[in-house]
C-alpha positions as CSV (number, residue, x, y, z in Angstrom):
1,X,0.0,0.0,0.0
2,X,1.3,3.8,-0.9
3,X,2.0,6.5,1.2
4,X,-1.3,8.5,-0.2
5,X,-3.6,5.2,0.3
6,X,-2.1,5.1,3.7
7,X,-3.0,8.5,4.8
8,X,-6.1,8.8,2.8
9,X,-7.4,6.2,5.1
10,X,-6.0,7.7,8.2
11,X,-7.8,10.6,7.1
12,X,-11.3,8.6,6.9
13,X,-10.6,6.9,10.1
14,X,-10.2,10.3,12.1
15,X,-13.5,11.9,10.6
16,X,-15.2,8.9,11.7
17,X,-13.4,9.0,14.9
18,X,-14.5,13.0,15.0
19,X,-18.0,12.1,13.7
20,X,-18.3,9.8,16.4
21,X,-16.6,12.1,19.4
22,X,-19.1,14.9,18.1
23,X,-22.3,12.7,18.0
24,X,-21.3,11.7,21.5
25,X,-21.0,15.3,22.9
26,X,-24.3,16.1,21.5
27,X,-26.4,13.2,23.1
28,X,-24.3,13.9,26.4
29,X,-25.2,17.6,25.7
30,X,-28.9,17.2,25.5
31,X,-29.1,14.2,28.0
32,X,-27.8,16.8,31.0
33,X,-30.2,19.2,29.7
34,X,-32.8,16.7,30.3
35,X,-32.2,16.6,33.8
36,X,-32.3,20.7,34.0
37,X,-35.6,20.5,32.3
38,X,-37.0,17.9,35.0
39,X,-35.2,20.0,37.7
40,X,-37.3,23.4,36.5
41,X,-40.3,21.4,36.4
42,X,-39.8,20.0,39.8
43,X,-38.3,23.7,40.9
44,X,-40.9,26.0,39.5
45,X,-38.1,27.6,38.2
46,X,-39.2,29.7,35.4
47,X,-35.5,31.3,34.8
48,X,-34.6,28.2,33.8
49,X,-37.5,27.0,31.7
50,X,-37.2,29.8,30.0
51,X,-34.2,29.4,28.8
52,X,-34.7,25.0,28.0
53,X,-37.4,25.7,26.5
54,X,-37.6,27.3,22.4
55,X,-40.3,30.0,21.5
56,X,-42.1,27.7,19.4
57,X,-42.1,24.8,21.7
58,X,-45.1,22.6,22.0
59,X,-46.2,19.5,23.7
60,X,-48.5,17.1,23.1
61,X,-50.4,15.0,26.2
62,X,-51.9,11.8,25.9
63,X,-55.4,13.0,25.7
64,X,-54.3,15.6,22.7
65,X,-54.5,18.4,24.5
66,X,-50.9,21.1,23.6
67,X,-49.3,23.9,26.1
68,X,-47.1,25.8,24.2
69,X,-44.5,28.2,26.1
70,X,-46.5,30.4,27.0
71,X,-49.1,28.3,28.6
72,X,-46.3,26.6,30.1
73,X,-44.6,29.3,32.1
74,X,-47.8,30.4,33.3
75,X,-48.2,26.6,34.4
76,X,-45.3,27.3,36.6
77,X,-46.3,30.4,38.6
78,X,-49.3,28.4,39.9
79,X,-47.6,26.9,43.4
80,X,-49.0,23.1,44.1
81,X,-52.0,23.0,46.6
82,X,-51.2,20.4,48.4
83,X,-49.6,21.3,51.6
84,X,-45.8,19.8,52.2
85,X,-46.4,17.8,48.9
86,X,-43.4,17.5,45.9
87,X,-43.1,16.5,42.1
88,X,-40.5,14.3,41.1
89,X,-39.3,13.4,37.8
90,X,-37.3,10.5,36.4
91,X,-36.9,8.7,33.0
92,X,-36.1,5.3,32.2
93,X,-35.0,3.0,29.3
94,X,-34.4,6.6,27.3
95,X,-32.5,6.0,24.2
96,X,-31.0,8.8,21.5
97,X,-31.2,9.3,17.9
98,X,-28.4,12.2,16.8
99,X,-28.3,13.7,13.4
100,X,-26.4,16.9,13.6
101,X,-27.5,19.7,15.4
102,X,-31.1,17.8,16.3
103,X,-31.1,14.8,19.0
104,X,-34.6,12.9,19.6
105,X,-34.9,11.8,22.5
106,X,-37.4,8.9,23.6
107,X,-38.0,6.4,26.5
108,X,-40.4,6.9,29.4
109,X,-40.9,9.4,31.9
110,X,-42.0,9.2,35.5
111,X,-44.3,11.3,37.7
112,X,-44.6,10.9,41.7
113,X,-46.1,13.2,43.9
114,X,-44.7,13.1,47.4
115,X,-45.6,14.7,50.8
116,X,-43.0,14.3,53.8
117,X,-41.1,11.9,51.8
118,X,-43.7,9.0,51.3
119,X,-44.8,8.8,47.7
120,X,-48.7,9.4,47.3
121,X,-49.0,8.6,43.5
122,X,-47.6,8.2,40.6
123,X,-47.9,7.9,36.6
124,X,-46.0,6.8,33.7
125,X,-45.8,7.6,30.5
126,X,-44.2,7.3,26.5
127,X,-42.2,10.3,25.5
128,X,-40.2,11.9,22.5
129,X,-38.3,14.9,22.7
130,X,-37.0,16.7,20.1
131,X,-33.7,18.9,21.1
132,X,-32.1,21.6,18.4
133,X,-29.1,23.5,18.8
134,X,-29.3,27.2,17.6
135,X,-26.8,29.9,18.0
136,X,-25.1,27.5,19.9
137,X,-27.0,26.3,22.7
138,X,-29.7,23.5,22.7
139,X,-33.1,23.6,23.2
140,X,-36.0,21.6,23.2
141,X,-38.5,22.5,20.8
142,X,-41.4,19.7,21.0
143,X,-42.1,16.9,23.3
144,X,-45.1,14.1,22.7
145,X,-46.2,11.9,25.6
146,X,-48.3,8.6,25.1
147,X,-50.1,6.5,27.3
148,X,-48.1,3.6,27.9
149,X,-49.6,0.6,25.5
150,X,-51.4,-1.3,29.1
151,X,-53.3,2.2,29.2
152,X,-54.4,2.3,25.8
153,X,-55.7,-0.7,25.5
154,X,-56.7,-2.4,29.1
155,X,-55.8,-0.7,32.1
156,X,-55.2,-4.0,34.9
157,X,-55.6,-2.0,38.4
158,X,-52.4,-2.6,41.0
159,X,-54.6,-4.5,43.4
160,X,-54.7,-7.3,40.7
161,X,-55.5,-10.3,43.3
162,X,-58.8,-9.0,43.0
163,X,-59.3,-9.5,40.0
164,X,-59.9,-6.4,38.6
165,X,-59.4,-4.9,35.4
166,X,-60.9,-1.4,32.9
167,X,-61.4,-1.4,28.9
168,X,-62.1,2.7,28.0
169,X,-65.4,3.0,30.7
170,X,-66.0,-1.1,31.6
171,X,-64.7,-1.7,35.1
172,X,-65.2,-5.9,35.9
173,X,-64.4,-6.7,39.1
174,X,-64.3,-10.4,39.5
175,X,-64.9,-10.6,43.6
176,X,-65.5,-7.7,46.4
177,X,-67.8,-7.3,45.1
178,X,-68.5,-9.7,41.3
179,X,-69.7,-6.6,39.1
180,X,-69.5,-4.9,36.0
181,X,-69.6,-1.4,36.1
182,X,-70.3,1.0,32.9
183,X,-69.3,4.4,33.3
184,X,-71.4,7.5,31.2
185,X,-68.9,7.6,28.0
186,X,-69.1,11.3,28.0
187,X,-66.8,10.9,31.6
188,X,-62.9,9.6,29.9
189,X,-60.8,7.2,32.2
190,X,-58.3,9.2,33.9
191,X,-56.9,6.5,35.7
192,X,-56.4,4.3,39.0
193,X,-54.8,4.8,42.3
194,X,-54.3,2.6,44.9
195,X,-53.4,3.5,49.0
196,X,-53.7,2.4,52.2
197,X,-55.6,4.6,54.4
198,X,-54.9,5.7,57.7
199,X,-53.1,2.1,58.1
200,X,-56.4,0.7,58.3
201,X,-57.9,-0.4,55.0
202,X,-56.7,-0.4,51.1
203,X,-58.2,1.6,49.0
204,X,-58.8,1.4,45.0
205,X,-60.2,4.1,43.1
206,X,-61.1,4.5,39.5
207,X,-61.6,7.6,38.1
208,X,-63.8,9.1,35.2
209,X,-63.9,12.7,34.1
210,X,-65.1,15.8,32.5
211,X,-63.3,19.1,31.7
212,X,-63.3,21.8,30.1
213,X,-60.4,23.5,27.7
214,X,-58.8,25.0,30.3
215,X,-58.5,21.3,33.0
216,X,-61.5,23.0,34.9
217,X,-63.6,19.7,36.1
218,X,-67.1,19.9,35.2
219,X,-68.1,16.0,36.1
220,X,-66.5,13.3,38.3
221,X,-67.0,9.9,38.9
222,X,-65.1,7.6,41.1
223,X,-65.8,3.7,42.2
224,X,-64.3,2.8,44.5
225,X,-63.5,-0.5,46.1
226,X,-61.8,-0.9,50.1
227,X,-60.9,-3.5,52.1
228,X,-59.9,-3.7,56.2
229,X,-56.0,-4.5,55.9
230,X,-55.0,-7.8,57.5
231,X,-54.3,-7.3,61.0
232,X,-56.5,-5.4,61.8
233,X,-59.8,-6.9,63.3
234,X,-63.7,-5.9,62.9
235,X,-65.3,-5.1,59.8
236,X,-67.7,-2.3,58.1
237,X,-70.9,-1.9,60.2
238,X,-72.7,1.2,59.1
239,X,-76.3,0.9,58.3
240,X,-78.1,1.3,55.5
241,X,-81.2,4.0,56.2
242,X,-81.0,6.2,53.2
243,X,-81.7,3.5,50.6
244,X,-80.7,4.0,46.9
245,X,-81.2,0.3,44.9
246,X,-78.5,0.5,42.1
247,X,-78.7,-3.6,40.3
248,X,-79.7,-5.9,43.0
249,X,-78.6,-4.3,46.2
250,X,-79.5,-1.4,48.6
251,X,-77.0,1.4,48.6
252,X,-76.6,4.2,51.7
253,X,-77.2,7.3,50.0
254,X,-75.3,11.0,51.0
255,X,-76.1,13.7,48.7
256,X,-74.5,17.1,49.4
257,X,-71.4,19.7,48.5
258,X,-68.6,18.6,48.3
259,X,-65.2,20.8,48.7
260,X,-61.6,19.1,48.1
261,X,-59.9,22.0,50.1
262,X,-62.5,21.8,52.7
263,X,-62.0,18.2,53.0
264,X,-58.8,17.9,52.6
265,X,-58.1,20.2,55.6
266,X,-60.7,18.4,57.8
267,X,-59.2,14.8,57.2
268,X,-55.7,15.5,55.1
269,X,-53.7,12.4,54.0
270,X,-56.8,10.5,53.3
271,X,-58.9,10.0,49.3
272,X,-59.5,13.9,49.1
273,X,-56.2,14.8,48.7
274,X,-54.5,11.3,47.0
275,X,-57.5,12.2,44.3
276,X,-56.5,15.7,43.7
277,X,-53.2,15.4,43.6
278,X,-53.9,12.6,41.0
279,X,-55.9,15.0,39.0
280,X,-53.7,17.9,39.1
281,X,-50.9,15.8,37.8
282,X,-53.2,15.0,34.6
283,X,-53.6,18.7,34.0
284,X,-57.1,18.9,35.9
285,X,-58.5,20.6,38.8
286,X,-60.9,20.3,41.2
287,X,-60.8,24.0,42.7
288,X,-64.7,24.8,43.0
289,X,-67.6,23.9,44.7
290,X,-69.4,20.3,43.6
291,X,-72.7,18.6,44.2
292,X,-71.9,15.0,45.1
293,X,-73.8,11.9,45.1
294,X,-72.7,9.0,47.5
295,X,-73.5,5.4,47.6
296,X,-71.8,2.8,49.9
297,X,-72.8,-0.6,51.0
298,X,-70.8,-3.5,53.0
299,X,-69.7,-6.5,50.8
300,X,-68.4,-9.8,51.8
301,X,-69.6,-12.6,54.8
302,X,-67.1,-10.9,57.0
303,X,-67.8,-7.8,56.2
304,X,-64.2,-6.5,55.6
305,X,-65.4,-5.0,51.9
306,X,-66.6,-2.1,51.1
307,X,-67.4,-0.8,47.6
308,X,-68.8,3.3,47.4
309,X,-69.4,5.2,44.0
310,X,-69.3,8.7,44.0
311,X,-70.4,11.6,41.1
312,X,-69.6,14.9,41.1
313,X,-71.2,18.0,39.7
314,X,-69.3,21.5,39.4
315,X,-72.3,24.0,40.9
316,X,-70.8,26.7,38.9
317,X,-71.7,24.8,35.8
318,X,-75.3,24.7,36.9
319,X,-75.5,28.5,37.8
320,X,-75.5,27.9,41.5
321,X,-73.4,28.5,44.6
322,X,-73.2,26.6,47.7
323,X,-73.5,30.1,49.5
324,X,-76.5,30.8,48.5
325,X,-78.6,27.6,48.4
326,X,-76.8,26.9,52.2
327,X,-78.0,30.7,54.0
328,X,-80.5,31.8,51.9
329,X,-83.7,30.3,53.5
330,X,-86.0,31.4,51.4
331,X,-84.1,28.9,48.7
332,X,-84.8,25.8,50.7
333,X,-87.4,24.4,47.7
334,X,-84.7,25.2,45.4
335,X,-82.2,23.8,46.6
336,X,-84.6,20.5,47.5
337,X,-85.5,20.9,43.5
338,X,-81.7,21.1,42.7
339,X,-80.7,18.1,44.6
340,X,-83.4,16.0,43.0
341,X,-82.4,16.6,39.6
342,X,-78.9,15.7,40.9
343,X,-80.1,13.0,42.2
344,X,-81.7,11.5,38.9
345,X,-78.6,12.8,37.0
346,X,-76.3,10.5,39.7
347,X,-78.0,7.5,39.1
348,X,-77.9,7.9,35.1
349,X,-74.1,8.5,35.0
350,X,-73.4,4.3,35.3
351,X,-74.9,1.6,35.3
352,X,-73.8,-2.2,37.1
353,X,-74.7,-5.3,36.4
354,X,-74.6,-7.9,39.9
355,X,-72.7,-11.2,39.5
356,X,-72.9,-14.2,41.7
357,X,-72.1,-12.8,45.6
């Protein structure tokens, strides 16, 4: 082999080695600028974001809703309502594609919320980021999340030994109680969360909403199954004397307002505030006054089962306050009126079907 072959190689063999070195930089680049995007999200930090973030970013959730930059930055100035409670971020399995100045990045990413250090939910989802370097510094310019493929298509709950699972607005729960709930297909599956509470019982909730454009919640139901943790002794004993018959059984019937705030102070730690700090991770909230419809009853020979469904109904929505039907007493028919039509309303937003006790 001649000198020029020789060298014309060694010059091939360094731009590859340079190629290399350079596409290496660049994924290393936009991988640490990962973290400082999670860190601003987790940090509120709005210096930063700004500066991660491109003018014409958007991203795209799993339910197709966008937030551009704008929206996003305001996103930020809104402080988290849960007292003493945290976001954390994390990705996993994340893997790089580098073409010049443009790195996509894709895996999955990680949401908990945590209060005093003990995690109180937490999601996962798809995700692919696009980063671009301009005038020198990188930026991310769009980001697409995706249900992970068990949430598109069924949705098996955590507490799968009881043989639960969800299909879009089909819950089947195979014992505690057998039953086959169908949920008002106007209400979209938001998802499943699963805690004990107050180290006495586990509790699984399902959770089917309606929102407006802006996350505002409009409609809300939840079903909701509980069992006394093993251990502890006793069972459910409350009584049935406001009877609501929903497929074959009697249900205990509460209808009411409903506050998360309110409640969430009164009894914090407890399904209030799991549920919405569950919602306000999914780009919802729950800050206004509601209507609510409750039915419980006690499943089980011992007793140690309990399954409650409860619908929601933003007053606002209904051109109502809770101020003014609660004081005014010359509203009392109305506001007997207003909880009747509730009521009705309640009872059409699912329907069950009993299996074998």
């Amino acid at each position: 082999m001649n000198l020029s072959k020789c060298f014309l190689i060694f010059l091939l063999m360094l731009a590859a080695s340079c190629y290399a070195t350079g596409q290496n930089n660049a994924e290393q680049e936009v991988r640490k600028l990962e973290r400082a995007w999670l860190d601003a999200y987790e940090q509120r930090d709005v210096k930063a974001m700004s500066a991660i973030v491109a003018d014409d970013f958007l991203i795209v959730f799993p339910d197709g809703s966008t937030q551009n930059k704008l929206q996003l930055i305001e996103s930020l100035k809104k402080p988290i309502t849960i007292v003493k409670a945290s976001v954390k971020f994390y990705t996993e399995d994340v893997q790089a594609q580098v073409s010049g100045d443009k790195v996509i990045l894709s895996g999955r990413v990680i949401t908990e919320l945590r209060r005093e250090g003990a995690t109180m939910s937490k999601e996962e989802s798809l995700y692919t980021d696009i980063y671009v370097k301009r005038n020198g510094n990188w930026q991310v310019v769009d980001s697409r999340l995706s249900n992970t493929p068990q949430k598109q298509d069924t949705d098996i709950s955590h507490n799968a030994g009881q043989g639960r699972s969800l299909s879009k607005n089909r819950l089947v729960s195979q014992k505690f109680p057998t039953i086959v709930i169908d949920v008002d297909k106007q209400l979209r599956q938001i998802g499943i969360i699963n805690f004990p509470l107050k180290k006495v019982a586990q509790v699984e909730r399902y959770i089917f909403a309606r929102s407006d454009k802006n996350g505002r919640i409009q409609r809300l139901f939840i079903a909701q199954f509980e069992a006394i943790l093993s251990g502890i002794k006793g069972g459910y004993t409350f009584q049935v004397t406001n009877p609501t018959r929903i497929g074959n059984y009697d249900y205990q019937t509460n209808i009411g307002f409903f506050n998360f705030a309110q409640t969430i102070a009164a009894n914090p730690g407890a399904e209030a505030e799991k549920t919405k700090a569950f919602l306000e991770q999914n780009g919802l909230n729950v800050n206004d006054d509601f209507l609510v419809a409750r039915y419980a009853r006690i499943t089980g020979e011992e007793k140690r089962h309990e399954i409650i469904f409860f619908y929601l109904e933003n007053l606002s929505d209904l051109g109502l306050t809770r101020e003014k039907l609660e004081q005014d007493a010359s509203r009392v028919a109305e506001t007997i009126k207003v909880f009747r039509g509730f009521a009705i309303r309640a009872s059409q937003s699912f329907k069950v079907v009993d299996g074998k006790p």
